[in-house]
N, CA, C and O of each residue as an XYZ file, in Angstrom:
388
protein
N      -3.123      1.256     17.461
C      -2.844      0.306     18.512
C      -1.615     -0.514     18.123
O      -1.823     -1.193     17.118
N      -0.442     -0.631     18.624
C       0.427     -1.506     18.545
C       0.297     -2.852     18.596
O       0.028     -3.444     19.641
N       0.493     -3.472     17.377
C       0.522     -4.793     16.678
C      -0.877     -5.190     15.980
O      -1.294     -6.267     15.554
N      -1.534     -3.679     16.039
C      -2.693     -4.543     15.244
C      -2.454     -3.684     13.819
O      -2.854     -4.476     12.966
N      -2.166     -2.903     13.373
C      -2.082     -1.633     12.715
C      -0.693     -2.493     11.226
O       0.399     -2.879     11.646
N      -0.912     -2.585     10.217
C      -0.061     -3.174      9.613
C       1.040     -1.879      9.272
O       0.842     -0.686      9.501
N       2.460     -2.613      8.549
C       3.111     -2.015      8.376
C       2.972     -0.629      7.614
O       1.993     -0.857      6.904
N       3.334      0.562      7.362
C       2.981      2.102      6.819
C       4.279      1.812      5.986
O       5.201      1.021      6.182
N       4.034      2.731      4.982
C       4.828      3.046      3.830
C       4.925      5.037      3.455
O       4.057      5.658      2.841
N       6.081      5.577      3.978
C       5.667      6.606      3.338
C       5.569      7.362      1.973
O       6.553      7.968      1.549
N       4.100      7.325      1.111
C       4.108      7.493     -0.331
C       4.820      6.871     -1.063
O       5.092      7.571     -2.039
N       5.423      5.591     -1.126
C       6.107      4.942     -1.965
C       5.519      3.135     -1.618
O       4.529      2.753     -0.995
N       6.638      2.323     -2.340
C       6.300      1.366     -2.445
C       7.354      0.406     -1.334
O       8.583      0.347     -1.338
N       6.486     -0.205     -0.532
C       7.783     -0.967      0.544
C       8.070     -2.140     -0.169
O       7.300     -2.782     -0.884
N       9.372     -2.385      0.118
C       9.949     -3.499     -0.153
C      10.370     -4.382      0.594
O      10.346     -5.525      0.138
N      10.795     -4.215      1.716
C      10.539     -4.729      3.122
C      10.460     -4.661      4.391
O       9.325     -4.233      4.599
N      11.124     -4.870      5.663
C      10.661     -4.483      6.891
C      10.723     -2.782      6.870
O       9.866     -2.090      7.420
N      11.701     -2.327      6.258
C      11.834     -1.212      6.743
C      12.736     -0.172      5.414
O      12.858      1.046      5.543
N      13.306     -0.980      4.153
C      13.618     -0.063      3.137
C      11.743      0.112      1.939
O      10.806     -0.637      1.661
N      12.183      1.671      1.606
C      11.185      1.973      0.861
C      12.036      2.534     -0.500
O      13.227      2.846     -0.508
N      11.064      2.576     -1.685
C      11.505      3.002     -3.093
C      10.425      3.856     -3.273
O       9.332      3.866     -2.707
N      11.115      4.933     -4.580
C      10.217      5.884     -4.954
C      10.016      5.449     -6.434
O      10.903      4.915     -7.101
N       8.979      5.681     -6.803
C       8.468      5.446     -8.482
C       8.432      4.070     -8.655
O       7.994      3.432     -7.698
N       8.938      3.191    -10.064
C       9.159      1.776    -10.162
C       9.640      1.160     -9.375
O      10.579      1.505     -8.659
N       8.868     -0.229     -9.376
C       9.955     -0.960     -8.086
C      10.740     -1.776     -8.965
O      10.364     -2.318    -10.005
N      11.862     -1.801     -8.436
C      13.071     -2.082     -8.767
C      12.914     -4.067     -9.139
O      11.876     -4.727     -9.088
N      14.304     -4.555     -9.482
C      14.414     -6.057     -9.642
C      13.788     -6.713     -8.165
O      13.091     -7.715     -8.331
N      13.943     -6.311     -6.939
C      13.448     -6.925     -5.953
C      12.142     -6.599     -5.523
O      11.655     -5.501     -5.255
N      11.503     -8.096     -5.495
C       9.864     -8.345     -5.518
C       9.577     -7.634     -4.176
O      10.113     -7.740     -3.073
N       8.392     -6.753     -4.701
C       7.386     -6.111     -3.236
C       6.659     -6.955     -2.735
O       5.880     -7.632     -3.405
N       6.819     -7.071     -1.242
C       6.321     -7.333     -0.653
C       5.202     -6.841      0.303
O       5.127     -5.662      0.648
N       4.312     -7.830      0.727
C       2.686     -7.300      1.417
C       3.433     -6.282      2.331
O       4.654     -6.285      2.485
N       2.557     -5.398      2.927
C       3.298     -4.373      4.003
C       1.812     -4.948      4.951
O       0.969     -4.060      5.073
N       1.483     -6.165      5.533
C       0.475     -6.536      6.425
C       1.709     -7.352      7.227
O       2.508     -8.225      6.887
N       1.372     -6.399      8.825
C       2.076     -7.038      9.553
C       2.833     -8.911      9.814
O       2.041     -9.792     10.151
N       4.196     -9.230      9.627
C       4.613    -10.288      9.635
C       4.564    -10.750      8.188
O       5.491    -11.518      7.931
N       3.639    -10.468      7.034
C       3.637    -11.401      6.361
C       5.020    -10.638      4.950
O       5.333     -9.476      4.691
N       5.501    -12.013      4.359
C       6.820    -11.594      3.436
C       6.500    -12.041      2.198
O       7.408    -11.971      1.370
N       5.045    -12.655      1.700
C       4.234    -12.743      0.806
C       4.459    -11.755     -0.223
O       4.496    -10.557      0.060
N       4.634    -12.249     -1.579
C       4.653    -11.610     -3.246
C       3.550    -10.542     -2.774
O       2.636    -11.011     -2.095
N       3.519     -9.094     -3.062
C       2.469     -8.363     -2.897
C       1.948     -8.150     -5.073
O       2.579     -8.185     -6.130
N       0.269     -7.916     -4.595
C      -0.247     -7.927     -6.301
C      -0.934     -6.882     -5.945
O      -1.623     -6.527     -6.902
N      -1.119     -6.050     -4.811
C      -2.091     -4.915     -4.741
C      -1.920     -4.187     -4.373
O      -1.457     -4.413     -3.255
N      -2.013     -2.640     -4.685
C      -1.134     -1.187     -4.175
C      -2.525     -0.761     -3.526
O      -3.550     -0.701     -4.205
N      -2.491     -0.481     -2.221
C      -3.239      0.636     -1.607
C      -2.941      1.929     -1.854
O      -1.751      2.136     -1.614
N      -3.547      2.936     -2.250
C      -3.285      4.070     -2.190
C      -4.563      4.521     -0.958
O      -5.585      3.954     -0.573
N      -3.793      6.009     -0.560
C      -4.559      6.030      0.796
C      -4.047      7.514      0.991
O      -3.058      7.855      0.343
N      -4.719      8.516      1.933
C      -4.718      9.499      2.392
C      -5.505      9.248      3.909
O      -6.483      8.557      4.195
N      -4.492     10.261      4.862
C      -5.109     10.829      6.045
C      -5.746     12.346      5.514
O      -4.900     13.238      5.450
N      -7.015     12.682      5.167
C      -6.917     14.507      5.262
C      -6.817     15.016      6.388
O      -6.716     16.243      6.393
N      -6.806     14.281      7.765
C      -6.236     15.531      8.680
C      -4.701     15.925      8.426
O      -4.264     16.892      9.049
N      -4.130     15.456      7.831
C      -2.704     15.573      7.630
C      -2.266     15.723      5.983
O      -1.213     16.241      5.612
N      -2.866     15.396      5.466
C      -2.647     14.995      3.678
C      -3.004     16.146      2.689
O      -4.132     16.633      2.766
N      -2.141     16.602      1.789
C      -3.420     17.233      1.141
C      -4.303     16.162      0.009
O      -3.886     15.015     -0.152
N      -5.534     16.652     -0.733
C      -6.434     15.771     -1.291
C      -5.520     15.058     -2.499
O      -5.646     13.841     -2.634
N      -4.971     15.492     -3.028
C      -4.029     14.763     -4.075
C      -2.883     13.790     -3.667
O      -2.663     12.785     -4.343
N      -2.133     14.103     -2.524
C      -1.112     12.855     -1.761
C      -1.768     11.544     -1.863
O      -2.881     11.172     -1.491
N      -1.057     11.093     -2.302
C      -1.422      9.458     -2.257
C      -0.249      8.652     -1.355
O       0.896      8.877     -1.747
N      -0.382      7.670     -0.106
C       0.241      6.929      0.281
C      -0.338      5.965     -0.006
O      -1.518      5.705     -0.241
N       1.091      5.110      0.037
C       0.866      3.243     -0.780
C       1.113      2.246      0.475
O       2.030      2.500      1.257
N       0.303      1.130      0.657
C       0.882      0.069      1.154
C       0.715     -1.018      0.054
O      -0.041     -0.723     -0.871
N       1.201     -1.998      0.035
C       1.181     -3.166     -0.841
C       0.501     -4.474     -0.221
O       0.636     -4.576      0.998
N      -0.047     -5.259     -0.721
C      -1.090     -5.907     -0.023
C      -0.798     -7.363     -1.206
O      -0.702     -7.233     -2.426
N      -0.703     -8.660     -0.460
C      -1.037     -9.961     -1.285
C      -2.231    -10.413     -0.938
O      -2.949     -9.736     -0.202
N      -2.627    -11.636     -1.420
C      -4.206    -11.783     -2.126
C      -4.470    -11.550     -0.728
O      -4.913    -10.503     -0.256
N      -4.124    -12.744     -0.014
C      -4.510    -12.772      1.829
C      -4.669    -11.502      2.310
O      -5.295    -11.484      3.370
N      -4.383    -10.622      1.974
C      -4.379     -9.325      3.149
C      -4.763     -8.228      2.362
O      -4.462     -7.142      2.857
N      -5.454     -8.188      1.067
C      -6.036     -7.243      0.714
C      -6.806     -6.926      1.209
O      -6.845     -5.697      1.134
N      -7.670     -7.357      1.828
C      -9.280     -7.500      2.224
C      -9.342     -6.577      3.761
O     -10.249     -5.927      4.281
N      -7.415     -6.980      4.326
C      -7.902     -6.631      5.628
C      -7.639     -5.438      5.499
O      -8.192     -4.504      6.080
N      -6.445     -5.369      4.435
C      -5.663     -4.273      4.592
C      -6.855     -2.967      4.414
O      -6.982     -2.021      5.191
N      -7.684     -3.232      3.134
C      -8.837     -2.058      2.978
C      -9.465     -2.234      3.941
O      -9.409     -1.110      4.440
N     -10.149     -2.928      4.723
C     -10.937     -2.182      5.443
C     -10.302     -2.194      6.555
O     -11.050     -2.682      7.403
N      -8.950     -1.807      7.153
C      -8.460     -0.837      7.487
C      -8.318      0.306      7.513
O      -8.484      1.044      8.484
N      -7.949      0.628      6.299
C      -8.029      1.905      6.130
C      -9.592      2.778      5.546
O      -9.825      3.986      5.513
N     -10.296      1.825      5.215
C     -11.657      2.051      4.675
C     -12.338      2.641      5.782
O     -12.719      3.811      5.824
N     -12.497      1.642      6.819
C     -13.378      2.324      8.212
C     -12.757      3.682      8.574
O     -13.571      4.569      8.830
N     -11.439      3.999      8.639
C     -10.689      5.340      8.974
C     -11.161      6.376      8.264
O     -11.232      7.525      8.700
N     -11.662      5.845      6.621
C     -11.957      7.115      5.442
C     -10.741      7.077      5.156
O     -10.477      8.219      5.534
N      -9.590      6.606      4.719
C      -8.548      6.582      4.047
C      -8.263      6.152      2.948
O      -7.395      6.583      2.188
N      -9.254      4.932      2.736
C      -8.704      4.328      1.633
C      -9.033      5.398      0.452
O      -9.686      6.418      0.671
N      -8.530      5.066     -0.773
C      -8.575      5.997     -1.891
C      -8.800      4.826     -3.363
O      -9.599      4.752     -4.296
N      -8.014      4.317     -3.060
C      -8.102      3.167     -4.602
C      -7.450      1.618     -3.992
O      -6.646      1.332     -3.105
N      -8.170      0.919     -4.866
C      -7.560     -0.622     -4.681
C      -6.720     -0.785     -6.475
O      -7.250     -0.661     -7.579
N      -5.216     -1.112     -6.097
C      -5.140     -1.109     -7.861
C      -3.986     -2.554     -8.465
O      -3.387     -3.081     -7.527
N      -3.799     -2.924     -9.321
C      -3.362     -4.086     -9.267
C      -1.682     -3.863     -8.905
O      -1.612     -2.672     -8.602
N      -0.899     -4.205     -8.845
C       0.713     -3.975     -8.861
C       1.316     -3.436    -10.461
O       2.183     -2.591    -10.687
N       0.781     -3.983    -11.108
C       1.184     -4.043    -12.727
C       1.072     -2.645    -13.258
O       1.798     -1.768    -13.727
N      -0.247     -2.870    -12.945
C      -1.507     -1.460    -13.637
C      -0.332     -0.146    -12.503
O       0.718      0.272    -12.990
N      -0.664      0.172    -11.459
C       0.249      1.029    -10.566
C       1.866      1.066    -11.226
O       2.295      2.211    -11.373
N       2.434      0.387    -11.475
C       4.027      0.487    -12.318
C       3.950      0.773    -13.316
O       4.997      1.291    -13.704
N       2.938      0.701    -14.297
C       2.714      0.603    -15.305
C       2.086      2.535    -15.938
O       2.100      3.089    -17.038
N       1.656      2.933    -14.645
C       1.494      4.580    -14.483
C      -0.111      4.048    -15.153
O      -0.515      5.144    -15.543
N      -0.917      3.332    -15.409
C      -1.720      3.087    -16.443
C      -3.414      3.416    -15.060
O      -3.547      2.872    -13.963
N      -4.310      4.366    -15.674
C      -5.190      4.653    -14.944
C      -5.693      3.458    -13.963
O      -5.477      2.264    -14.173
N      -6.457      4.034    -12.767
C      -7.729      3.090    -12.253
C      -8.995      3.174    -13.239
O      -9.335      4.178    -13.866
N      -9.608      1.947    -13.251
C     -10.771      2.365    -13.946
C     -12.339      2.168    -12.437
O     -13.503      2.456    -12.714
């Protein structure tokens, strides 16, 4: 639905309205990808569609404290979500536990 649906990232990490990075994020701070907000992001969604995905693809949105909550169960009710993980831990290549 248009304007309820937060911003998408494809498999990488957004940085803002509309540039994306692949692997580390760079000197400029990520930001939440929850519609409107320009908030420090601390939380990587990883996420899959399987009608479209295969089981190993991981797509990322980035999420600050405020909009973690919505952001998963967003994608949670869909069956998308995959992992909640910190920003650090995700750059850091360092497992979910």
């Amino acid at each position: 639905m248009p304007g309820s649906s937060p911003r998408g990232c494809p498999a990488s990490l957004l940085l803002d309205n509309d540039r994306v990075i692949n692997g580390p994020v760079s000197e400029e701070k990520p930001i939440c990808s929850a519609k409107g907000c320009h908030a420090d992001a601390v939380w990587v969604l990883a996420w899959n569609n399987p009608k479209l995905h295969t089981p190993e693809r991981r797509k990322t949105w980035l999420a600050c404290e405020e909009h973690r909550e919505h952001l998963s169960q967003f994608l949670g009710v869909r069956g998308f979500l995959k992992d909640v993980v910190p920003l650090g831990e995700w750059e850091s290549g360092s497992p979910a536990s």
